[in-house]
C-alpha positions, 0 to 999 in steps of 0.5 A: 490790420490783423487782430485776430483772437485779440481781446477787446472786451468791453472796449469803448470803439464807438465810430471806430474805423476798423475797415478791413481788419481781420478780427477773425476769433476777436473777444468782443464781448460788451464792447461798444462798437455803435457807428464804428466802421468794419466795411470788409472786416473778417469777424468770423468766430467773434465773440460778440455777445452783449456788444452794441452795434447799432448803426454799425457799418458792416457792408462788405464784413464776414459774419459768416456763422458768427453769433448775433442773437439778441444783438442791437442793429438797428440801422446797421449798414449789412451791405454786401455782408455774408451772413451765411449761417450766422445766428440772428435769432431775437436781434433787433434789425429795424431799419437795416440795410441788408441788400445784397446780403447773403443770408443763405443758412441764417438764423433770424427767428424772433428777430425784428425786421421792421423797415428793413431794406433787403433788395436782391439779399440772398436765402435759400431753404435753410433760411429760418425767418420770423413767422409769418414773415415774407422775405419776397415782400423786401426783394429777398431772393431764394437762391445763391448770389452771383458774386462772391462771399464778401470779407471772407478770406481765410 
C-alpha cells in the first residue's frame, strides 16, 4: 500500500495492520498507533511527534533518521529494524525488542533502556547511548550488519 505524505494526524490506528506500507513522509502526529502492525513499513521522514507507540511491531520498518524523541515504546517489537540515524533520544524502550537492529549513527541519549533485548543489534562510533550505558552488556555489536537495511526502499 502507498501512503506516502498521507495525513493521519491524530487517527485512532491502535492494533492496525499496516504491514509493509509505505508511509515514507506520512503526518502521524498524536495518532495512536499501540499494537499496530508496520513489520517492513517505510516511515522514513514521518512525522510522529506525540503518536503512542507502544507495543508497536515494527520488525523489519524503515525508521532510518525518523525522529522518535520522547516517544513511548515500551515492549515495541524493533526486530530487524533500521534505525539508522534516527533520533531516540528521552524515548522510553523498557523492555523492547531490538535484536538485530541497525542502530548504527542513533541518537538514544537519556532514553530508557531497561529489560531491553538487543542481541546482535548493530552501532558504530557515531551511536550515542545513555550514560554509563554498556551496549555489550545486551549482546550489541560495534560494527555494520552483514545483511541489509530492512523496509528501506527508496
Amino acid at each position: 500500500i502507498d501512503l506516502d505524505y498521507a495525513s493521519f494526524v491524530g487517527a485512532n490506528l491502535s492494533n492496525a495492520n499496516l504491514r509493509d506500507t509505505n508511509l515514507y513522509g506520512a503526518d502521524l502526529r498524536g495518532a495512536d498507533l499501540h499494537g499496530a502492525y508496520l513489520g517492513g513499513a517505510d516511515l522514513r521522514a514521518a512525522r510522529l511527534y506525540g503518536a503512542v507507540l507502544l507495543e508497536a511491531h515494527l520488525a523489519g520498518a524503515c525508521l532510518q533518521g525518523v525522529n522518535l524523541s520522547d516517544l513511548n515504546l515500551s515492549g515495541a517489537n524493533l526486530t530487524a529494524a533500521n534505525l539508522s540515524g534516527a533520533n531516540l533520544s528521552a524515548a522510553e524502550l523498557g523492555g523492547a525488542d531490538l535484536h538485530n537492529a541497525d542502530l548504527r549513527g542513533a541518537d538514544l541519549n537519556g532514553a530508557g533502556l531497561s529489560n531491553i533485548y538487543a542481541e546482535s543489534t548493530h552501532y558504530d562510533e557515531y551511536t550515542k547511548w545513555p550514560a554509563g550505558f554498556d551496549p555489550t552488556a545486551v549482546g550489541a555489536l560495534l560494527g555494520e550488519p552483514t545483511w541489509p537495511s530492512a523496509g528501506c526502499r527508496r
